[in-house]
Backbone as a chain_set.jsonl record, in Angstrom:
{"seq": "XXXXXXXXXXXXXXXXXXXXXXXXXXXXXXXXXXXXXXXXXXXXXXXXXXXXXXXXXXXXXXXXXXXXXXXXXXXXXXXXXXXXXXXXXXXXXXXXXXXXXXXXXXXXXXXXXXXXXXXXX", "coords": {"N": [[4.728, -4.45, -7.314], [1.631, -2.41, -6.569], [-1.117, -3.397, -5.058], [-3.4, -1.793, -5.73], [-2.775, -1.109, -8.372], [-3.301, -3.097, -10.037], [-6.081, -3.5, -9.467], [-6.884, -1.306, -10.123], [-6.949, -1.118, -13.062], [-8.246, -3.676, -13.424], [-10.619, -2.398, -12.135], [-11.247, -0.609, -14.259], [-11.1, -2.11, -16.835], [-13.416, -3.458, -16.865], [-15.047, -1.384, -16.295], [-14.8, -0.23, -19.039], [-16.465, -2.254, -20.39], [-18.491, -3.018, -19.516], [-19.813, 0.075, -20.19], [-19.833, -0.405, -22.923], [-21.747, -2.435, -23.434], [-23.529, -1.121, -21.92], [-24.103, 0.604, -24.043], [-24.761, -1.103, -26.475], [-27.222, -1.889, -25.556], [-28.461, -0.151, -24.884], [-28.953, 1.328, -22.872], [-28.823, 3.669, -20.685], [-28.096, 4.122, -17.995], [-26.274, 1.918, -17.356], [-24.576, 2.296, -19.315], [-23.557, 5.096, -18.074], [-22.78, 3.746, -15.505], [-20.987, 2.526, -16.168], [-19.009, 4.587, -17.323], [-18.557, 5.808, -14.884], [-16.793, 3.576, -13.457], [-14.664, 3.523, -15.18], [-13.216, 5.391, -14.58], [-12.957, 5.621, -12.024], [-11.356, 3.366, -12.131], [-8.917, 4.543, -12.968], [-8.123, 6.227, -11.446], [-7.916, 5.116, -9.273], [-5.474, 3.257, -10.321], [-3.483, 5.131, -10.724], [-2.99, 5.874, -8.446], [-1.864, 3.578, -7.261], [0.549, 3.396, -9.195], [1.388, 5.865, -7.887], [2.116, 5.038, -5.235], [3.976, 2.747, -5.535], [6.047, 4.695, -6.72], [6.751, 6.033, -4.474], [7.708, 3.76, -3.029], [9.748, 3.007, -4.307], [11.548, 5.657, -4.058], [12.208, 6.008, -1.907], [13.247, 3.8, -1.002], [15.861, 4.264, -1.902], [16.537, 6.201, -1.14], [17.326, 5.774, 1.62], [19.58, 4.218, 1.201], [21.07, 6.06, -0.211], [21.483, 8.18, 1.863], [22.97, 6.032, 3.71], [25.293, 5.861, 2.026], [26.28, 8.54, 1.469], [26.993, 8.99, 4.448], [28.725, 7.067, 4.657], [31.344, 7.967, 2.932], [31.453, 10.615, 4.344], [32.748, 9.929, 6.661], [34.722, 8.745, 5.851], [36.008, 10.642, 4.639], [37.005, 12.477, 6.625], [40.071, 13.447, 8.578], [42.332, 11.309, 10.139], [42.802, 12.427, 13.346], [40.149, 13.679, 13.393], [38.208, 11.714, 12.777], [38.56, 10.036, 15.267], [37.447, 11.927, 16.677], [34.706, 11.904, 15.721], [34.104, 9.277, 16.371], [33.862, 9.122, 18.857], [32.511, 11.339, 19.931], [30.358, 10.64, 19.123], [30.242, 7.881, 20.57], [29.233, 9.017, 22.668], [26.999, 11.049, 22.499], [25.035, 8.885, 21.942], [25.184, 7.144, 24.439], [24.65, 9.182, 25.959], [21.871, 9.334, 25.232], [20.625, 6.588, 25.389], [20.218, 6.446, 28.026], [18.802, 8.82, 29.126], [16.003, 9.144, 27.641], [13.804, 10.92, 26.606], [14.54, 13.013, 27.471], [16.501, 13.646, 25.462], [14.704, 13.383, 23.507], [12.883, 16.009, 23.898], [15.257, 17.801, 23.624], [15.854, 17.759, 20.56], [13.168, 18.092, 19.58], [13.209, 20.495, 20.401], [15.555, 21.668, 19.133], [14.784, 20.897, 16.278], [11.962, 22.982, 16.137], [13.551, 25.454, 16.722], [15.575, 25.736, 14.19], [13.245, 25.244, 12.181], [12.267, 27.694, 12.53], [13.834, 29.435, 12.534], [14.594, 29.364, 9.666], [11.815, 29.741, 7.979], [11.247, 31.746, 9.507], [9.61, 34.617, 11.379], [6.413, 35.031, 11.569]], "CA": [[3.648, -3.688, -7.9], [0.639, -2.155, -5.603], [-2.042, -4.058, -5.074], [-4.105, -0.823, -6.478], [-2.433, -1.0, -9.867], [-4.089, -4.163, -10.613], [-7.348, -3.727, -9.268], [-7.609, -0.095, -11.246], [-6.959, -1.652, -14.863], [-9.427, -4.965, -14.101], [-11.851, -1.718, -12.507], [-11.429, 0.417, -15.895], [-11.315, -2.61, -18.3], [-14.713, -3.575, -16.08], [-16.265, -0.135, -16.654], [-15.431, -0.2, -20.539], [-17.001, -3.889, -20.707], [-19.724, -2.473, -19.113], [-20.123, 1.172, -20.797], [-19.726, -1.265, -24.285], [-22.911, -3.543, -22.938], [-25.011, 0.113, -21.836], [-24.426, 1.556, -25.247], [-25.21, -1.881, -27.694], [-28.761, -2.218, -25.319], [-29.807, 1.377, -25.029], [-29.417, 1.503, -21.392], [-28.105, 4.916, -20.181], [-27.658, 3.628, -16.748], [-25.327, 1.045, -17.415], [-23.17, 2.895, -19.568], [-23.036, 5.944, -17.387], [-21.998, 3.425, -14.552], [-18.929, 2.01, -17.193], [-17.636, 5.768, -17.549], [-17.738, 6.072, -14.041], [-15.634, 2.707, -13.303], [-13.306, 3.475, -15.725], [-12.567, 7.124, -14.143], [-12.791, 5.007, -10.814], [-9.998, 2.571, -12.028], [-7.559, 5.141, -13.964], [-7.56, 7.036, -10.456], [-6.964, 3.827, -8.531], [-4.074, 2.541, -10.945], [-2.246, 6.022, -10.429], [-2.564, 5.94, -7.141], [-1.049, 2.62, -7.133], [1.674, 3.889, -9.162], [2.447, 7.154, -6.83], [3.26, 3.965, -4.325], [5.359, 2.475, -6.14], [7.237, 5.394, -7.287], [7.367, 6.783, -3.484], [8.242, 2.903, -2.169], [11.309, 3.051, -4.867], [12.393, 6.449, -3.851], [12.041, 5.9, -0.397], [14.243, 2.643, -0.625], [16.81, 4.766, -2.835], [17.012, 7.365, -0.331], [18.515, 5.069, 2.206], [20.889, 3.797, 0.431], [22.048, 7.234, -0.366], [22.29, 8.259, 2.876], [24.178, 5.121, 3.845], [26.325, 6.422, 1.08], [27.095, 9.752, 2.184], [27.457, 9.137, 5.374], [30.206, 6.347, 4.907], [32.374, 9.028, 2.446], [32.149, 11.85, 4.848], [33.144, 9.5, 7.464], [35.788, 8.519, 4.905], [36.988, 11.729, 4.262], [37.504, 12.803, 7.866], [41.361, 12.855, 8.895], [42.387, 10.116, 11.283], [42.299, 12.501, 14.487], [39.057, 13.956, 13.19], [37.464, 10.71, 12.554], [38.375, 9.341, 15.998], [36.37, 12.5, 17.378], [33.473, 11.82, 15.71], [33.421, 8.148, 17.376], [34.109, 10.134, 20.533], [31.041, 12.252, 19.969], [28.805, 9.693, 18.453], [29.479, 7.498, 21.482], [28.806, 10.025, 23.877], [25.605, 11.351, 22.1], [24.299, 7.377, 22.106], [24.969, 7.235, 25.503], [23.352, 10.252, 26.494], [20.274, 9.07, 25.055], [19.715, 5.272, 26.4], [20.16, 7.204, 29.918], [17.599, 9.777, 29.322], [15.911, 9.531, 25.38], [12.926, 11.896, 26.539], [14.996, 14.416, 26.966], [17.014, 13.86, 23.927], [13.523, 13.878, 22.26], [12.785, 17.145, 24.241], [16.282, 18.779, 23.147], [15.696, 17.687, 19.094], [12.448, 18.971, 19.326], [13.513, 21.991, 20.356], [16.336, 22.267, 17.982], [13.932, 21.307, 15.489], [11.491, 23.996, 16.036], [14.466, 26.76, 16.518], [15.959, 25.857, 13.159], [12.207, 25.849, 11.093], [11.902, 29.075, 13.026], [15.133, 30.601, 11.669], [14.507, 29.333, 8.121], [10.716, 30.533, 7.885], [10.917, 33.583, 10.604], [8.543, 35.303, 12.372], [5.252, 35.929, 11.026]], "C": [[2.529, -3.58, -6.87], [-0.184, -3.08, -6.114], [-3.436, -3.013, -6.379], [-4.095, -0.745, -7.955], [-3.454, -1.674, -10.363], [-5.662, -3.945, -10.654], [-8.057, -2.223, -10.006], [-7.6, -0.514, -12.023], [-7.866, -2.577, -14.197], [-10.388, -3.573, -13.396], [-11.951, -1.092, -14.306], [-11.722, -0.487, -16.723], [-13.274, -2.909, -18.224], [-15.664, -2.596, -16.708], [-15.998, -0.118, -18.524], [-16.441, -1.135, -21.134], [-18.741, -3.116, -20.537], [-20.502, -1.245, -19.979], [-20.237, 0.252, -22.457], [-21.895, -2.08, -24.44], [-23.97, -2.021, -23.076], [-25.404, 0.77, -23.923], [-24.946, 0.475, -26.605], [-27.314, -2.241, -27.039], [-29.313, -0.839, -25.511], [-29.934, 1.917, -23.437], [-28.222, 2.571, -20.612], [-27.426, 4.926, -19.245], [-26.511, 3.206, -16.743], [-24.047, 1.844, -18.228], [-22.838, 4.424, -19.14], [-22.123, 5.35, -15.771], [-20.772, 2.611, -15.262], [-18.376, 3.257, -17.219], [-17.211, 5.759, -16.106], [-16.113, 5.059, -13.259], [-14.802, 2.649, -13.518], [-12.448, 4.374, -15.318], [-11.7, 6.728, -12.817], [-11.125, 4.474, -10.65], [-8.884, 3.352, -12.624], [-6.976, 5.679, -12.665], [-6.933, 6.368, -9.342], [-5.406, 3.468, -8.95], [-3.185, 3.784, -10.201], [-2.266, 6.566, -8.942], [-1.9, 4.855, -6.735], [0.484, 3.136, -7.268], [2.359, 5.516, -8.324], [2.933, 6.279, -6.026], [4.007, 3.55, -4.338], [6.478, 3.226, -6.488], [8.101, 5.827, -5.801], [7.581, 5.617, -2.511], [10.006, 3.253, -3.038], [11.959, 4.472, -4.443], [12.394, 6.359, -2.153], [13.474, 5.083, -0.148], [15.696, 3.28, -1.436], [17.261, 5.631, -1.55], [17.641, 6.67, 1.193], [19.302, 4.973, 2.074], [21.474, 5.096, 0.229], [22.357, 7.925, 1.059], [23.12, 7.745, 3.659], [25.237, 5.439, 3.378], [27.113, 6.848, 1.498], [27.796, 9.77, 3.573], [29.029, 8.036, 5.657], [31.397, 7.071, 4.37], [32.675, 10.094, 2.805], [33.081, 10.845, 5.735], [34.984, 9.158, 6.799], [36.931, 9.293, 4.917], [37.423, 12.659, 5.368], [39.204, 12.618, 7.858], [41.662, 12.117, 9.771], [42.239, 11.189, 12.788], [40.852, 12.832, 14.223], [37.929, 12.684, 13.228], [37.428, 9.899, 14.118], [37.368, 10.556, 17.146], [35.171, 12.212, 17.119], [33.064, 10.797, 16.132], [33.208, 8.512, 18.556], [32.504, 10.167, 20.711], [29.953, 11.427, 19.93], [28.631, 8.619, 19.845], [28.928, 7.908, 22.891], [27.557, 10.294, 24.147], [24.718, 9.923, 22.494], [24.311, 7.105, 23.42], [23.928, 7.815, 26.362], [21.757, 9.704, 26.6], [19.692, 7.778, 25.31], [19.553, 5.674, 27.327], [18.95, 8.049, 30.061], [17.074, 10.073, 27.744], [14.67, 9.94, 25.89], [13.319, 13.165, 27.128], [16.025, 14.344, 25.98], [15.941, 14.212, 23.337], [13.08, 15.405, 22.512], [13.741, 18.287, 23.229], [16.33, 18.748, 21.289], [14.351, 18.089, 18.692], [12.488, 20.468, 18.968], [14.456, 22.657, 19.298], [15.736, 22.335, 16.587], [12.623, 22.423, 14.91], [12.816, 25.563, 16.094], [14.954, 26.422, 14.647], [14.984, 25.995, 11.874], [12.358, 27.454, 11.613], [13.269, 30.286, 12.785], [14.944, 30.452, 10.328], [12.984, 30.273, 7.557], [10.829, 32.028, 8.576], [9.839, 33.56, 10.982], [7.739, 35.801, 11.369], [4.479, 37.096, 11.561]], "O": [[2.357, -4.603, -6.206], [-0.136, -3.548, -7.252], [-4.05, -3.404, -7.373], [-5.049, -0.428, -8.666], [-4.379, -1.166, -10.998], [-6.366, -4.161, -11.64], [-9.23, -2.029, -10.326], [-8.803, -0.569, -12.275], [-8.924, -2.046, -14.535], [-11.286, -3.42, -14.225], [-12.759, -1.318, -15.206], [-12.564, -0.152, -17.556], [-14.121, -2.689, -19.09], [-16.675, -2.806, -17.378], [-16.985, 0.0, -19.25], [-17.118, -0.897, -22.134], [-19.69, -2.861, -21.279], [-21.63, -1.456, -20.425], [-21.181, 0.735, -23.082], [-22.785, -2.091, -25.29], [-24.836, -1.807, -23.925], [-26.368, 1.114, -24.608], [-25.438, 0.982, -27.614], [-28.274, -2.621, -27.711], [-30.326, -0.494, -26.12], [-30.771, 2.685, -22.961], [-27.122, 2.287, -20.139], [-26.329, 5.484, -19.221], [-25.611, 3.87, -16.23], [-22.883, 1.951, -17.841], [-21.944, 5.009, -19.752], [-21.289, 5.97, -15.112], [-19.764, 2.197, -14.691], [-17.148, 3.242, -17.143], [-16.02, 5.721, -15.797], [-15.034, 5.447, -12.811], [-13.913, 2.106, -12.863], [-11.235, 4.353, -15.525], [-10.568, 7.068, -12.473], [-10.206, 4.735, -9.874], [-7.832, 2.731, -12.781], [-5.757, 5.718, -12.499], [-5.95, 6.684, -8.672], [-4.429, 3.408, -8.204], [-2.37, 3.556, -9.306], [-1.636, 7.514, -8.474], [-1.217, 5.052, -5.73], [1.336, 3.305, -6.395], [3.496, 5.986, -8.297], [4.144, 6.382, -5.827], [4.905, 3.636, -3.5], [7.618, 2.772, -6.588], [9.318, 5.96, -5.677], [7.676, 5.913, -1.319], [11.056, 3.61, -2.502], [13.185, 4.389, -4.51], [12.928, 7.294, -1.556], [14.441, 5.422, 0.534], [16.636, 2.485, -1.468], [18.414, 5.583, -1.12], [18.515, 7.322, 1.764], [20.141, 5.577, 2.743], [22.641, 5.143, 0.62], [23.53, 8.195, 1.316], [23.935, 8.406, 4.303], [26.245, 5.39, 4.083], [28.202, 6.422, 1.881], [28.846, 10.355, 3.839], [29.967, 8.154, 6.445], [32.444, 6.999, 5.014], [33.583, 10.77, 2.321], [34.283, 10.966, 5.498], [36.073, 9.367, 7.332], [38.129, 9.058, 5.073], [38.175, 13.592, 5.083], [39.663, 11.701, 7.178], [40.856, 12.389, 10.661], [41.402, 10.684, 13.537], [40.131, 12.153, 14.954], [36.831, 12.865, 13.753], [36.454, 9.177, 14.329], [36.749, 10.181, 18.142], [34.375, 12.188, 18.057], [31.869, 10.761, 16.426], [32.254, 8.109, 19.222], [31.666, 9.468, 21.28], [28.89, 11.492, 20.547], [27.517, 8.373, 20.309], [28.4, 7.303, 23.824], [26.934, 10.101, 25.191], [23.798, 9.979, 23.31], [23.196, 6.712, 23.76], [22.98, 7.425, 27.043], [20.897, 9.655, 27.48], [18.474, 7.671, 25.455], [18.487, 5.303, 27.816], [18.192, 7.964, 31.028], [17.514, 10.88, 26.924], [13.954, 8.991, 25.57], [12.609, 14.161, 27.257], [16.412, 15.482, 25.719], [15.947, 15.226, 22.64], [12.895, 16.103, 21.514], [13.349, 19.171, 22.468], [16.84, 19.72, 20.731], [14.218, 18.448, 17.521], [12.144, 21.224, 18.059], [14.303, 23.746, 18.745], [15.909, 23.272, 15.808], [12.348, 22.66, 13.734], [12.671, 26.554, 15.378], [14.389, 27.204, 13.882], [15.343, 26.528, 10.824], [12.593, 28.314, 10.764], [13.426, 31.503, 12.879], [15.129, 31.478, 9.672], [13.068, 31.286, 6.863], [10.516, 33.129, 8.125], [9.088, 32.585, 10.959], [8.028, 36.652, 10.528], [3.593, 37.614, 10.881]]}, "num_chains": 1, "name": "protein.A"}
């Protein structure tokens, strides 16, 4: 659980405690600074929970690509499958020898392939 979660609910319960206190004295102040605490902590908590939701899908989305990638590998046919070790240790090679121009050449493929999906403005 985020740290944020927590500390929005004790702000919000804070600002009702408080907005409770402004409105039994009479003191406008005080319970205009309890609404804001409580607004404070509702926006904290759910920003906690967007963390949490986008640590669990984060850690999900590993795992699924672990997945996939072991059942294509899977579903390769035995010469097919010994190309793609071929390839894969070729590519890995390539790139301890020279990995700023691998990063160069995946740049580039990365900008050509946004630039075919979007186009030319």
């Amino acid at each position: 659980m985020d740290t944020d979660r927590v500390a929005g609910v004790a702000r919000k319960v804070g600002g009702k405690v408080e907005s409770a206190v402004g409105d039994l004295s009479g003191d406008a102040k005080l319970q205009g600074d309890g609404l804001v605490d409580q607004a404070l902590g509702t926006v904290q908590n759910v920003a906690g929970q967007a963390r949490d939701t986008l640590r669990d899908v984060a850690g999900q989305a590993g795992g699924m690509a672990q997945d996939a990638l072991a059942r294509g590998r899977d579903a390769l046919p035995d010469g097919a499958n010994q190309a793609y070790r071929d390839g894969r240790a070729m590519v890995s090679d390539q790139v301890r020898e020279s990995p700023l121009n691998a990063l160069l050449i995946a740049g580039a493929a990365g900008y050509a392939i946004a630039w075919l999906i979007h186009g030319r403005k």
